[in-house]
PDB file of N, H, CA, C and O in Angstrom:
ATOM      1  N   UNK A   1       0.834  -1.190   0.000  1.00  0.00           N
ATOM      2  CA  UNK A   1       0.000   0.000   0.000  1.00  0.00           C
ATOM      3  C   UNK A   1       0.875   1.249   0.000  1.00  0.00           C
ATOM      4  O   UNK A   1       2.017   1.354   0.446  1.00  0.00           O
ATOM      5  N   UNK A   2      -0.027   2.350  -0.699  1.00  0.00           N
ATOM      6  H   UNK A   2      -0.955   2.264  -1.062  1.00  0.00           H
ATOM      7  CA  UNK A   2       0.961   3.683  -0.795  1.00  0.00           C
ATOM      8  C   UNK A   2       0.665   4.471   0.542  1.00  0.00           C
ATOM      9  O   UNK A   2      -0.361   4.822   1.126  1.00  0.00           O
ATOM     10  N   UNK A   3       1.758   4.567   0.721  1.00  0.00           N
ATOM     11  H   UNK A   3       2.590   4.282   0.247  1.00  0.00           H
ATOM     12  CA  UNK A   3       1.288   6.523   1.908  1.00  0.00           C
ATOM     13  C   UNK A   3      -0.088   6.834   2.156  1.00  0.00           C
ATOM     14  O   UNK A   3      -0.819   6.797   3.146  1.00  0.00           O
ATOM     15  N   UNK A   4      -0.189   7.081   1.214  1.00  0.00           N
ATOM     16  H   UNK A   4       0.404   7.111   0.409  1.00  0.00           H
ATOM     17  CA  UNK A   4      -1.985   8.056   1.573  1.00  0.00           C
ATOM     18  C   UNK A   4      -2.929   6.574   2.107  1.00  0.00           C
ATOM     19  O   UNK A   4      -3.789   6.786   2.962  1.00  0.00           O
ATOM     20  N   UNK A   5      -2.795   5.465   1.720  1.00  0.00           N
ATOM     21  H   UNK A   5      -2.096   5.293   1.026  1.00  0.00           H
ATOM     22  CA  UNK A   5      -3.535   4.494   1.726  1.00  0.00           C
ATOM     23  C   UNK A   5      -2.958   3.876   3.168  1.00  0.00           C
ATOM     24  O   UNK A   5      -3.832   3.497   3.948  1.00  0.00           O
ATOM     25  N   UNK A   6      -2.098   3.791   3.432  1.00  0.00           N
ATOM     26  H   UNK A   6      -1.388   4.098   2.798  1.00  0.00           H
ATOM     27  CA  UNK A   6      -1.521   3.557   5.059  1.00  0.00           C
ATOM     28  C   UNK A   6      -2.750   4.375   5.782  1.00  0.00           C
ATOM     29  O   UNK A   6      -3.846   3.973   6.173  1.00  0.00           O
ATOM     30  N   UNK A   7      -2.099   5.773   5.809  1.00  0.00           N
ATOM     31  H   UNK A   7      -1.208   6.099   5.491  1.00  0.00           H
ATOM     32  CA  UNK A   7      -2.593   7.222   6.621  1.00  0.00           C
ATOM     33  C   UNK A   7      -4.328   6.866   6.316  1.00  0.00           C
ATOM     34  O   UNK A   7      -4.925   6.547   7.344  1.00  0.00           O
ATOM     35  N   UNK A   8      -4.967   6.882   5.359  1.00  0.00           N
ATOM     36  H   UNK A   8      -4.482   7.141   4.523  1.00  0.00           H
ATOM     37  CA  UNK A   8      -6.414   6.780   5.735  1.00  0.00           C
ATOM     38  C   UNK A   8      -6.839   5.537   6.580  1.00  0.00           C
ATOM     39  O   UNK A   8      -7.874   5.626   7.241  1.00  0.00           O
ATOM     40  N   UNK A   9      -6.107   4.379   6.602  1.00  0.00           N
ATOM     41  H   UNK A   9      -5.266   4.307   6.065  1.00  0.00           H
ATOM     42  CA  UNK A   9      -6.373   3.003   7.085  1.00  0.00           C
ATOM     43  C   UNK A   9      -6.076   3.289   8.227  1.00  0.00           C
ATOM     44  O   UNK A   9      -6.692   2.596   9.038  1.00  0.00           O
ATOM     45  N   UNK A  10      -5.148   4.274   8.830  1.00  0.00           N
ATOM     46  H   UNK A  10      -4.648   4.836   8.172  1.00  0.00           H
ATOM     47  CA  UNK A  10      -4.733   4.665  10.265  1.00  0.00           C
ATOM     48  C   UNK A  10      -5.573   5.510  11.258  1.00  0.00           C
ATOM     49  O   UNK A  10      -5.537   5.503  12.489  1.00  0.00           O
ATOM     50  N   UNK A  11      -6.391   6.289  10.352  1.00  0.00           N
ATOM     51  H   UNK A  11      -6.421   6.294   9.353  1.00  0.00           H
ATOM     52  CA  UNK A  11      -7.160   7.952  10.267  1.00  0.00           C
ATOM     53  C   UNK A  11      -8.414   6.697  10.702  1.00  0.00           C
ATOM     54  O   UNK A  11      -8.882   6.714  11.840  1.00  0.00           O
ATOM     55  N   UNK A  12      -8.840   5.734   9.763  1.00  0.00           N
ATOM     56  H   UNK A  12      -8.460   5.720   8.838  1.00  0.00           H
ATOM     57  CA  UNK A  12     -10.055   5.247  10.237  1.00  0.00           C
ATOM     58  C   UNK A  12      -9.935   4.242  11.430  1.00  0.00           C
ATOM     59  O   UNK A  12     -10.929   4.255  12.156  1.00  0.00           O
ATOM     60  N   UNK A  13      -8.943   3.370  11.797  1.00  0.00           N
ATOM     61  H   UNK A  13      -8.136   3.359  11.207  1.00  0.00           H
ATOM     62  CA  UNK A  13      -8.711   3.091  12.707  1.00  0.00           C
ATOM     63  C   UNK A  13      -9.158   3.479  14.505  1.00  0.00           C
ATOM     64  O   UNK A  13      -9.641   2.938  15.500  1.00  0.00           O
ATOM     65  N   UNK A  14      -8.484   5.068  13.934  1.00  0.00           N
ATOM     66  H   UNK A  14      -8.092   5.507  13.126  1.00  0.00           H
ATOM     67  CA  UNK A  14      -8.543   5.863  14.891  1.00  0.00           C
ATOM     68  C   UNK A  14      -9.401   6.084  15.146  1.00  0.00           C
ATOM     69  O   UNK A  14      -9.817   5.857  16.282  1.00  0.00           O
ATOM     70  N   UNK A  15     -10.133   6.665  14.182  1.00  0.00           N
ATOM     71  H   UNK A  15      -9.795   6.849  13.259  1.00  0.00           H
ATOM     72  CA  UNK A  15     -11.503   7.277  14.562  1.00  0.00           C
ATOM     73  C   UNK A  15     -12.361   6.286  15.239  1.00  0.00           C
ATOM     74  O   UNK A  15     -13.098   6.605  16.172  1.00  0.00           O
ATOM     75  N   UNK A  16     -12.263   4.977  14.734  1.00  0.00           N
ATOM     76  H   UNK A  16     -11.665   4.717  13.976  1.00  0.00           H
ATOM     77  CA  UNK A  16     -13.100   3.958  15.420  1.00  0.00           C
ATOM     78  C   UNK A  16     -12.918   3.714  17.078  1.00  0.00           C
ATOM     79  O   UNK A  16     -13.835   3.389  17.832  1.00  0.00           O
ATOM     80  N   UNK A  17     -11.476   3.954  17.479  1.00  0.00           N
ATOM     81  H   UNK A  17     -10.731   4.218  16.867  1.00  0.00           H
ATOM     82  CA  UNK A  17     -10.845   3.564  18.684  1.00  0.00           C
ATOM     83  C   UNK A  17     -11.675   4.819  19.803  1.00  0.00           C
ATOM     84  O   UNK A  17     -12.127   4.617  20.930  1.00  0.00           O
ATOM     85  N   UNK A  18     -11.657   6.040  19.049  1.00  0.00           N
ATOM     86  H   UNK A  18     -11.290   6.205  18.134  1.00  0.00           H
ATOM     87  CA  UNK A  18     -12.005   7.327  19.811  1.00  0.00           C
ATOM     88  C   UNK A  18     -13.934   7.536  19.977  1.00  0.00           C
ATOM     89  O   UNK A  18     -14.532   8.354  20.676  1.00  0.00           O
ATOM     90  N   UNK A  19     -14.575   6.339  18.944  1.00  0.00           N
ATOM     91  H   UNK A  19     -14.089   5.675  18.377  1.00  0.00           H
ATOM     92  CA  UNK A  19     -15.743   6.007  18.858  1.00  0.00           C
ATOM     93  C   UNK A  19     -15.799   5.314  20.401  1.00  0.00           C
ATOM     94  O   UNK A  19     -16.259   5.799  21.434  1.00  0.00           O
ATOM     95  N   UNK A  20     -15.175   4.035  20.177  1.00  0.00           N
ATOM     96  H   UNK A  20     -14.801   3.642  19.338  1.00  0.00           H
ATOM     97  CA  UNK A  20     -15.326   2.883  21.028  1.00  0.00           C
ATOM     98  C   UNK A  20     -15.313   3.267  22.465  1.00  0.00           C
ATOM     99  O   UNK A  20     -16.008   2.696  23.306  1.00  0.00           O
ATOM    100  N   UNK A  21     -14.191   4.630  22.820  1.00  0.00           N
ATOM    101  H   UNK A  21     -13.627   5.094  22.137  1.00  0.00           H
ATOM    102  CA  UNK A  21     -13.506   4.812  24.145  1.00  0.00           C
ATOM    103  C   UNK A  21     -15.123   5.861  24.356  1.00  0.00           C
ATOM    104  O   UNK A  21     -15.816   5.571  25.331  1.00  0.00           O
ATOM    105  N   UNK A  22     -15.431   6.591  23.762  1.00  0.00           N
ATOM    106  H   UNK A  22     -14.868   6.827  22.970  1.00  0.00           H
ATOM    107  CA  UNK A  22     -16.416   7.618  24.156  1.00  0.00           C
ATOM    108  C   UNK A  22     -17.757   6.887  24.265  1.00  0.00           C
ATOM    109  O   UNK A  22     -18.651   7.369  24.961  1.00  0.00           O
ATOM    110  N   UNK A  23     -17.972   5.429  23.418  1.00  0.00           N
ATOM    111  H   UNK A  23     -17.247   5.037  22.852  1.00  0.00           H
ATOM    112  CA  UNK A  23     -19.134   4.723  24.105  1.00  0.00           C
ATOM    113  C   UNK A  23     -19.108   4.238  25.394  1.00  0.00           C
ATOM    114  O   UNK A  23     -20.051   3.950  26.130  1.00  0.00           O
ATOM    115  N   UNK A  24     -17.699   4.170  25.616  1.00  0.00           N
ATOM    116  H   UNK A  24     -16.933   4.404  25.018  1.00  0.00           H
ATOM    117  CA  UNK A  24     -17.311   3.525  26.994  1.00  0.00           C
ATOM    118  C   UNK A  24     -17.365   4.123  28.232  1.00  0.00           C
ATOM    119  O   UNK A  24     -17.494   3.671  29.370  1.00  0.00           O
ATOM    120  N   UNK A  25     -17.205   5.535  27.655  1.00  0.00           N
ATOM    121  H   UNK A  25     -17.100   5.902  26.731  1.00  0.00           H
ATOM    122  CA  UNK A  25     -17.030   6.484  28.543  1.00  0.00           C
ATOM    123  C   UNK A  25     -18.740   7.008  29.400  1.00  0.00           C
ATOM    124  O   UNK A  25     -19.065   7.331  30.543  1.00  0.00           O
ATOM    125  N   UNK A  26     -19.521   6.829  27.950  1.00  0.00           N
ATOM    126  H   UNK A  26     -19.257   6.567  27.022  1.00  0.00           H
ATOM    127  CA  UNK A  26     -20.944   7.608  28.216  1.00  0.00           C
ATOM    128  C   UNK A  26     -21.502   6.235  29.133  1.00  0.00           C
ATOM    129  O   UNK A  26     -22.192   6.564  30.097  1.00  0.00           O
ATOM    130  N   UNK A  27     -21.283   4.667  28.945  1.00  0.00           N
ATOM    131  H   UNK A  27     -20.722   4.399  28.162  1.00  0.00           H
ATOM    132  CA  UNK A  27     -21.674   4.064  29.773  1.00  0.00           C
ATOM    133  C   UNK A  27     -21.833   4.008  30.905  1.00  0.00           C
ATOM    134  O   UNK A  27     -22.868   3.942  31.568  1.00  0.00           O
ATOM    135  N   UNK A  28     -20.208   4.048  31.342  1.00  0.00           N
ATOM    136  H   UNK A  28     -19.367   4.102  30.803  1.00  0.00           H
ATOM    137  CA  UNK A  28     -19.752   4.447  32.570  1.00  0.00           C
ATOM    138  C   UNK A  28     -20.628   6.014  33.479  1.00  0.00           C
ATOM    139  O   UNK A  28     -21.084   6.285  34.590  1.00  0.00           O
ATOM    140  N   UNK A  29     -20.500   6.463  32.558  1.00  0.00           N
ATOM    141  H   UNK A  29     -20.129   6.243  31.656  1.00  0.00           H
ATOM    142  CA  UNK A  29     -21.175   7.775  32.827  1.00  0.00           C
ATOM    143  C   UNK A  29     -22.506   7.468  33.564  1.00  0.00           C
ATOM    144  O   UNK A  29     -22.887   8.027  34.593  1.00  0.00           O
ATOM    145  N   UNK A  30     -23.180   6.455  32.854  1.00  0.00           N
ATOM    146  H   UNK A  30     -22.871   6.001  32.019  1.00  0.00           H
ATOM    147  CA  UNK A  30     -24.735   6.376  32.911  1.00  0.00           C
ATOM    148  C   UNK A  30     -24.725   5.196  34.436  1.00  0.00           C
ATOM    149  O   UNK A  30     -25.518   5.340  35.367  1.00  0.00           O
ATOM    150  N   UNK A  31     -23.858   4.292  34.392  1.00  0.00           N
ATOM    151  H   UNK A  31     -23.214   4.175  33.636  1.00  0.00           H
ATOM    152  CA  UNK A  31     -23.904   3.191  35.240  1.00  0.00           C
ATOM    153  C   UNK A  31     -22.830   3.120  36.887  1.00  0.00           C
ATOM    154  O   UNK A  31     -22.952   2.385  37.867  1.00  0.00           O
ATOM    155  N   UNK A  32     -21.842   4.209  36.590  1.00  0.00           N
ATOM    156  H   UNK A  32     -21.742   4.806  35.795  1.00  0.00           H
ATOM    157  CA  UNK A  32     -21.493   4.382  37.833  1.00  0.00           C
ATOM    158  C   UNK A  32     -21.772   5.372  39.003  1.00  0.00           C
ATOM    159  O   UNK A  32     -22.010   6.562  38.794  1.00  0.00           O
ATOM    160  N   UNK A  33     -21.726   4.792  40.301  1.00  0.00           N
ATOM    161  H   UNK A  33     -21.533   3.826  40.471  1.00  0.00           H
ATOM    162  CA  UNK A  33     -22.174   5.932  41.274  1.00  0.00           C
ATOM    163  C   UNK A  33     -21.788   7.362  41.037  1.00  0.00           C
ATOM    164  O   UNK A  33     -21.430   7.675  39.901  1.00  0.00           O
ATOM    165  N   UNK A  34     -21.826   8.374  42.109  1.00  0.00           N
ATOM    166  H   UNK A  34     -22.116   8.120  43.031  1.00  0.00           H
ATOM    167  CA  UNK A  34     -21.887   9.908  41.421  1.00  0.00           C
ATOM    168  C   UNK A  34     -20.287   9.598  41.791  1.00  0.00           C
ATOM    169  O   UNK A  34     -19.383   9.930  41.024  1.00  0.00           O
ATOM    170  N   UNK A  35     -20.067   8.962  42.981  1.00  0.00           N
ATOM    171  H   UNK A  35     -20.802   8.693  43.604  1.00  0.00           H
ATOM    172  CA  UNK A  35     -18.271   9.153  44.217  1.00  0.00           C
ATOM    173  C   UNK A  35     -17.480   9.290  42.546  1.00  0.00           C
ATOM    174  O   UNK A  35     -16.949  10.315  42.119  1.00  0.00           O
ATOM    175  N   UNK A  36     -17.592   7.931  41.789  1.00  0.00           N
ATOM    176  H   UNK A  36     -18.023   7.099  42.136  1.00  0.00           H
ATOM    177  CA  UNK A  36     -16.743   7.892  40.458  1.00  0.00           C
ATOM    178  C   UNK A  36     -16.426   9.407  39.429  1.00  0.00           C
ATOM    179  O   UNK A  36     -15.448   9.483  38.686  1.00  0.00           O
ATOM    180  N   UNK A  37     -17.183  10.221  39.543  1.00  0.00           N
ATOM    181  H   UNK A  37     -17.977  10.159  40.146  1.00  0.00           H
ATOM    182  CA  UNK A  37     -17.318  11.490  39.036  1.00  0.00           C
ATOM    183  C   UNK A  37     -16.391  12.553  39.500  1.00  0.00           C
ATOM    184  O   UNK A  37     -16.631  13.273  40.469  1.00  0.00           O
ATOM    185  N   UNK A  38     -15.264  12.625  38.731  1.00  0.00           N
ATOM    186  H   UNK A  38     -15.069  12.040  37.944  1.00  0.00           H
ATOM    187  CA  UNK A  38     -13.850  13.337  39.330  1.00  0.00           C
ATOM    188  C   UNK A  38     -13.752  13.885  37.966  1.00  0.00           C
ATOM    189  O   UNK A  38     -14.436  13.537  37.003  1.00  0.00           O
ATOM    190  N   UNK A  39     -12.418  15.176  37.999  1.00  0.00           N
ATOM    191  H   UNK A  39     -11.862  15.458  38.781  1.00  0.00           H
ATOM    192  CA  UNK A  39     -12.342  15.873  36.986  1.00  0.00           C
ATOM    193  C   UNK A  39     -11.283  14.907  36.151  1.00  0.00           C
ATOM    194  O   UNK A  39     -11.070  15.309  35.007  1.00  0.00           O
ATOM    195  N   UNK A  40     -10.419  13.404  36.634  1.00  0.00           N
ATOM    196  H   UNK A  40     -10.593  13.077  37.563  1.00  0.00           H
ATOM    197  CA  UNK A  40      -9.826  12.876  35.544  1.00  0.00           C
ATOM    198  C   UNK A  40     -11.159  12.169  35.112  1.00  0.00           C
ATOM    199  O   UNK A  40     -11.042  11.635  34.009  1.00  0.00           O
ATOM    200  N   UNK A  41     -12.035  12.066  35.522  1.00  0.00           N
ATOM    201  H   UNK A  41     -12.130  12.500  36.418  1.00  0.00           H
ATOM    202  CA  UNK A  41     -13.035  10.848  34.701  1.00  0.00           C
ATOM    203  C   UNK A  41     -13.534  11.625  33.677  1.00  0.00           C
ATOM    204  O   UNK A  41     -13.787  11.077  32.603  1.00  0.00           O
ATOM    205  N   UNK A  42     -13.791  13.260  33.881  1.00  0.00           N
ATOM    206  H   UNK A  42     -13.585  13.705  34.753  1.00  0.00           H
ATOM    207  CA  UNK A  42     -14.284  13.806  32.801  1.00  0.00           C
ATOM    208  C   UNK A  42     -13.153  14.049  31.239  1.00  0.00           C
ATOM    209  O   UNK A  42     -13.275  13.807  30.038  1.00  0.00           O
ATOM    210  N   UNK A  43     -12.020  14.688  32.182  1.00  0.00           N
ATOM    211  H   UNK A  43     -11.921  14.884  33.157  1.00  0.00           H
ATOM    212  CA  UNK A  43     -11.170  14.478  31.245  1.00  0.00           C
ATOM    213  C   UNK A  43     -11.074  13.202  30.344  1.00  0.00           C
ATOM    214  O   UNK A  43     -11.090  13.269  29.115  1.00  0.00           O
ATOM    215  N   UNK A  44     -11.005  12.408  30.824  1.00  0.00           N
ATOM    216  H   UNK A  44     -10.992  12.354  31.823  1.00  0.00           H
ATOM    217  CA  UNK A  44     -10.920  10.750  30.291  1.00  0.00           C
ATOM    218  C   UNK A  44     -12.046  10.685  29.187  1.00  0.00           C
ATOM    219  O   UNK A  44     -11.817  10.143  28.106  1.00  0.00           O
ATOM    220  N   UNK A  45     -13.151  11.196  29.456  1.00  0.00           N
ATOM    221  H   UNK A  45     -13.337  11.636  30.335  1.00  0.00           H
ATOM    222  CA  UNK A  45     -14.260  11.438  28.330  1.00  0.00           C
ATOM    223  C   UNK A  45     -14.248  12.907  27.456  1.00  0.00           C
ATOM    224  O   UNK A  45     -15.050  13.096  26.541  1.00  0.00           O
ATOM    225  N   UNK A  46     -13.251  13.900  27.852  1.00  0.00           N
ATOM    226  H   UNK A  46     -12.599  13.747  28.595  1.00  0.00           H
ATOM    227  CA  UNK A  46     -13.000  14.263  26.499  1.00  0.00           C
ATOM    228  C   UNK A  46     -11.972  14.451  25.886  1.00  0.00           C
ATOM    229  O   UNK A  46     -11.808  15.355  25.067  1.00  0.00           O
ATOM    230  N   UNK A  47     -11.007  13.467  26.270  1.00  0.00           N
ATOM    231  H   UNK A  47     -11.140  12.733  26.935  1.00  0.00           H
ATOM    232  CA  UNK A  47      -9.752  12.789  25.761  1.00  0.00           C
ATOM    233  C   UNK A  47     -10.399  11.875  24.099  1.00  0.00           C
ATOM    234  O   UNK A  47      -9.618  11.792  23.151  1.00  0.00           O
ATOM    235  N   UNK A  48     -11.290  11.508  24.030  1.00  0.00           N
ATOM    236  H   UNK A  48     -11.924  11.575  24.800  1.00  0.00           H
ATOM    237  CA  UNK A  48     -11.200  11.116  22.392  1.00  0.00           C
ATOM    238  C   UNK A  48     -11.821  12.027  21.602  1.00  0.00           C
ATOM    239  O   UNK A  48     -11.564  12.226  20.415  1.00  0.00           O
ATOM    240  N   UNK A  49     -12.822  12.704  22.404  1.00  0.00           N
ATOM    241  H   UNK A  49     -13.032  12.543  23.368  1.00  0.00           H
ATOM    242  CA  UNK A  49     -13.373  14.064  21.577  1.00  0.00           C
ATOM    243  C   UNK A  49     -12.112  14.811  20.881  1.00  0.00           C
ATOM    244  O   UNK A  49     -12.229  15.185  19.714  1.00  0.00           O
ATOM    245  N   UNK A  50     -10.581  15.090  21.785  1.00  0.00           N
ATOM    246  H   UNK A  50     -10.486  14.787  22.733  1.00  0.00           H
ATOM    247  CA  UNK A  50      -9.572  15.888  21.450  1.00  0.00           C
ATOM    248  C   UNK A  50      -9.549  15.319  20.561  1.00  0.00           C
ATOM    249  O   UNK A  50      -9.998  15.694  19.478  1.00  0.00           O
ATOM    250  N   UNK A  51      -8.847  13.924  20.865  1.00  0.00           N
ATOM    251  H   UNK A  51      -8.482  13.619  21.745  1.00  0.00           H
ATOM    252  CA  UNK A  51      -7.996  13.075  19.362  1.00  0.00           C
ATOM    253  C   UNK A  51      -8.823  12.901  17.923  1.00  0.00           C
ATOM    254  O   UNK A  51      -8.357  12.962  16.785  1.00  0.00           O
ATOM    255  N   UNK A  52      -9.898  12.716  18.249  1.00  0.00           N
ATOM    256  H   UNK A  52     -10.276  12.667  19.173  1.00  0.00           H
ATOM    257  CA  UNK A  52     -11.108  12.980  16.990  1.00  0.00           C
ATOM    258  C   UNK A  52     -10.445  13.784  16.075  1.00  0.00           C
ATOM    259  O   UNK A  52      -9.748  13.437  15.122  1.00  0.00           O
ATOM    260  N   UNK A  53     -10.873  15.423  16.650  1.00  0.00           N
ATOM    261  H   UNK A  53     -11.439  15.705  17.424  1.00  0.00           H
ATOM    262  CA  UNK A  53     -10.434  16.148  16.238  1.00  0.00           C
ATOM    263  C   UNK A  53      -9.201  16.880  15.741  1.00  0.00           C
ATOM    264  O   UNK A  53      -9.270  17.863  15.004  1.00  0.00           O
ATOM    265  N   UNK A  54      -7.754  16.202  16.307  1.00  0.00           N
ATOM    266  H   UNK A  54      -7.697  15.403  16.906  1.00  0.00           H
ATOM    267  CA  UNK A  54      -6.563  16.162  15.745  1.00  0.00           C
ATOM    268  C   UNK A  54      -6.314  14.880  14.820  1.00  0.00           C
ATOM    269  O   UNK A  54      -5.333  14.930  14.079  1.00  0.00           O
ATOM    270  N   UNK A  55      -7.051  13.831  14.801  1.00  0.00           N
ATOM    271  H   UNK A  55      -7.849  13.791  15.403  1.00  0.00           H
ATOM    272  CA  UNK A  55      -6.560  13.169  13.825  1.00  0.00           C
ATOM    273  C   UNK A  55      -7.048  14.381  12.486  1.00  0.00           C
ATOM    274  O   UNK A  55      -6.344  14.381  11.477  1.00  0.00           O
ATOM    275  N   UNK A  56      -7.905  15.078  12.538  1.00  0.00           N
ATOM    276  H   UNK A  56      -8.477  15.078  13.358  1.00  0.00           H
ATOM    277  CA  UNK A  56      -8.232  15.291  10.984  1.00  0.00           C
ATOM    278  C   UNK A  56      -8.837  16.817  11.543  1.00  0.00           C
ATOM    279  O   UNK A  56      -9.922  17.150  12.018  1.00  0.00           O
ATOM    280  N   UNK A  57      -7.998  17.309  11.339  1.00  0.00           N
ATOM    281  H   UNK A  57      -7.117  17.039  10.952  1.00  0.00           H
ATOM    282  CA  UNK A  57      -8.442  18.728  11.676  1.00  0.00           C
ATOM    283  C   UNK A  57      -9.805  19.504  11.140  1.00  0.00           C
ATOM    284  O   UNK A  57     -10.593  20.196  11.785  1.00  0.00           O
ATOM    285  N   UNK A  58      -9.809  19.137   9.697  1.00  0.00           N
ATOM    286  H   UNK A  58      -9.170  18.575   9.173  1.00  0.00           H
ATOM    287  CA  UNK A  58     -11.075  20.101   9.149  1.00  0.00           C
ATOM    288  C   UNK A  58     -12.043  19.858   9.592  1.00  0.00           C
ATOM    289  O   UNK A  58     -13.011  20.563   9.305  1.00  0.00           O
ATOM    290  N   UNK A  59     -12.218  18.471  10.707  1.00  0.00           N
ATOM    291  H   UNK A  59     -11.432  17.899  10.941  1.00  0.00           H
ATOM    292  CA  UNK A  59     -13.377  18.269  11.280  1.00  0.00           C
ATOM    293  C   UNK A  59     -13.958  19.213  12.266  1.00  0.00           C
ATOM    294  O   UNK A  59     -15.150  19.517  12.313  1.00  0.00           O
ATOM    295  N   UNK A  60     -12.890  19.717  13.163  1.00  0.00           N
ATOM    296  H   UNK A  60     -11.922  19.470  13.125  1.00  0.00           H
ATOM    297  CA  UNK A  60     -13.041  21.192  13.234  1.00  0.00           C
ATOM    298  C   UNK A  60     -13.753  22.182  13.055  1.00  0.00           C
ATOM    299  O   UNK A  60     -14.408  22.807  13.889  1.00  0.00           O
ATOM    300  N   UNK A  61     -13.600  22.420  11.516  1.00  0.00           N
ATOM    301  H   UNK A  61     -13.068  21.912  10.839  1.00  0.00           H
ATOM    302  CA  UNK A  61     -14.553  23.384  10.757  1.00  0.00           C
ATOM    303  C   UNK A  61     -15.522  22.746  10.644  1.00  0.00           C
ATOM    304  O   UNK A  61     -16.527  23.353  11.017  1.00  0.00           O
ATOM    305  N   UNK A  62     -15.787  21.176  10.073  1.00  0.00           N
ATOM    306  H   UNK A  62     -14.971  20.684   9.770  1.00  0.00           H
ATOM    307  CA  UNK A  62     -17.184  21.150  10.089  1.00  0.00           C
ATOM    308  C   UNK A  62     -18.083  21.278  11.479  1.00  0.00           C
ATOM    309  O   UNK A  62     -19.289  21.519  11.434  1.00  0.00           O
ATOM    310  N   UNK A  63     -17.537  21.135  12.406  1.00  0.00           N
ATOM    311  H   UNK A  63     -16.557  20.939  12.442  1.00  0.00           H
ATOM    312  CA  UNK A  63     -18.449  20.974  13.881  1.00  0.00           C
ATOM    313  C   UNK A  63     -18.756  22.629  13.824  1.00  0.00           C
ATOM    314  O   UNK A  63     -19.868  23.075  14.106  1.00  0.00           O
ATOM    315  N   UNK A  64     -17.747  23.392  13.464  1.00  0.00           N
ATOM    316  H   UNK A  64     -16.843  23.030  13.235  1.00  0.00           H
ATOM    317  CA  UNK A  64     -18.084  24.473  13.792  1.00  0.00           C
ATOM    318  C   UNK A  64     -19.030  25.242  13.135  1.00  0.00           C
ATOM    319  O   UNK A  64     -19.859  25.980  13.668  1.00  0.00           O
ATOM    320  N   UNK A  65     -18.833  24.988  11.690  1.00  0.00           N
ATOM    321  H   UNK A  65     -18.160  24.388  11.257  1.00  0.00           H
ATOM    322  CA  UNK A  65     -19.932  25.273  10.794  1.00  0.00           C
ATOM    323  C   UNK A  65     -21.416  24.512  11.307  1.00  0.00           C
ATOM    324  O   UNK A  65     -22.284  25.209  11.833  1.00  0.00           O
ATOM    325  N   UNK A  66     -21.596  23.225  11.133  1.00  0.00           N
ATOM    326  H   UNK A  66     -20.891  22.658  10.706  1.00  0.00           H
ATOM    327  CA  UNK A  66     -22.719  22.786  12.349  1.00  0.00           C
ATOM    328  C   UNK A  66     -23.298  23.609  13.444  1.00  0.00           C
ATOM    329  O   UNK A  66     -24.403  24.130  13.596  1.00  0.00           O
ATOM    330  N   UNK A  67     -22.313  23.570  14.094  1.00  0.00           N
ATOM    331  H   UNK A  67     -21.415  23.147  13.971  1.00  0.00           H
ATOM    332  CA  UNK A  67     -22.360  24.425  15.374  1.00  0.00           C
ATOM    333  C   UNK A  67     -23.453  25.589  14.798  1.00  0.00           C
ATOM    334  O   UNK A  67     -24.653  25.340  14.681  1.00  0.00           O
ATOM    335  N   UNK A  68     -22.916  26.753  14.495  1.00  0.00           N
ATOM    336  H   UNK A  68     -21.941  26.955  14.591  1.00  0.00           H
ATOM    337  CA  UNK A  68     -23.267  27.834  14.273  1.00  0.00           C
ATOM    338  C   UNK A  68     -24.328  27.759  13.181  1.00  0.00           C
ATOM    339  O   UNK A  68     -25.016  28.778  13.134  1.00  0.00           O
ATOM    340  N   UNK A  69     -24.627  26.851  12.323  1.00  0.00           N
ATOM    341  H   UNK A  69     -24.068  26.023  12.361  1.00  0.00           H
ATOM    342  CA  UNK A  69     -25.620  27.158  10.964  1.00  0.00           C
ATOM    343  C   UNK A  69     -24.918  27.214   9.980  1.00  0.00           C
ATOM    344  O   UNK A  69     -25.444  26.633   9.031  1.00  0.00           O
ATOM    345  N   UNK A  70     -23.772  27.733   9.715  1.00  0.00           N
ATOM    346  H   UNK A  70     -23.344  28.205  10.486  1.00  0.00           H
ATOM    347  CA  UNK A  70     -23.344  27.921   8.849  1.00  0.00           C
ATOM    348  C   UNK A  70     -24.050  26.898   7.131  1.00  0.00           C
ATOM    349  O   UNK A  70     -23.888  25.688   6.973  1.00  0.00           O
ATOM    350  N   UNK A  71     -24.529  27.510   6.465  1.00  0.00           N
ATOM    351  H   UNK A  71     -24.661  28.493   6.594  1.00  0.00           H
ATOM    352  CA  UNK A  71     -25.243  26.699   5.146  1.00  0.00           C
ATOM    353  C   UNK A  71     -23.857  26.705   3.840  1.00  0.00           C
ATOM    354  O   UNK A  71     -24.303  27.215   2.813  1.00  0.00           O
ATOM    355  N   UNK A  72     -23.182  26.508   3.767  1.00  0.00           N
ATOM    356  H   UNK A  72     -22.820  26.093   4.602  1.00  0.00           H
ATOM    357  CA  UNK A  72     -22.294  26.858   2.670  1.00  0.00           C
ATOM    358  C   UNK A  72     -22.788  26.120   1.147  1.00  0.00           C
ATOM    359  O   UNK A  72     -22.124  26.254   0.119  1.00  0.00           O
ATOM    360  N   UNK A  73     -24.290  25.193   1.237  1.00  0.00           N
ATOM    361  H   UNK A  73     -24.829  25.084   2.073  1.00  0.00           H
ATOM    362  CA  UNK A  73     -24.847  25.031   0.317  1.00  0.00           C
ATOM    363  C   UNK A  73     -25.456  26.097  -1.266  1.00  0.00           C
ATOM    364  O   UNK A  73     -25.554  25.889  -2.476  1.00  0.00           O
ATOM    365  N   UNK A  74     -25.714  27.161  -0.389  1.00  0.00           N
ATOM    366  H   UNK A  74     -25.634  27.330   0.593  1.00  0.00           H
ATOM    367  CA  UNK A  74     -26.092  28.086  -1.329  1.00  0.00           C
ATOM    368  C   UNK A  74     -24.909  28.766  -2.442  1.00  0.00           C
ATOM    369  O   UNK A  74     -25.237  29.323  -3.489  1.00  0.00           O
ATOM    370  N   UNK A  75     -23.800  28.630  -2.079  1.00  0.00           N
ATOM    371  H   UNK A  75     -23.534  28.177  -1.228  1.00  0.00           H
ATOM    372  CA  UNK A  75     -23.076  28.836  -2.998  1.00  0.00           C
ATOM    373  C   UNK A  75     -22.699  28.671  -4.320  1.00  0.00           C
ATOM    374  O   UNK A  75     -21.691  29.232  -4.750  1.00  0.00           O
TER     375      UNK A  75
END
């Protein structure tokens, strides 16, 4: 495989891993007592939100465009 074909096989990887950890995370969320609720547990749940978003930066812009409305359809 070439470069780019590594890097996307890596990119989706990832993204799946940062899927998996944030289902894990919202479980936990839902199923453990409140005592478990500390600022590393939160961190810990938006520790794949970060990496999400640095594996592929322009995702970025799209949340943000989301975010706000932004329509860039009409163009």
């Amino acid at each position: 495989m070439s470069y780019p074909e590594n890097q996307s096989t890596l990119i989706k990887w990832l993204s799946t891993l940062f899927i998996l950890w944030l289902g894990l995370w919202l479980l936990l969320l839902i199923f453990l007592p409140r005592e478990y609720y500390t600022v590393l547990f939160f961190l810990l749940g938006i520790a794949p939100i970060l990496g999400w978003f640095m594996v592929q930066p322009r995702r970025v812009i799209w949340f943000f465009m989301i975010f706000f409305g932004v329509n860039k359809l009409d163009d």
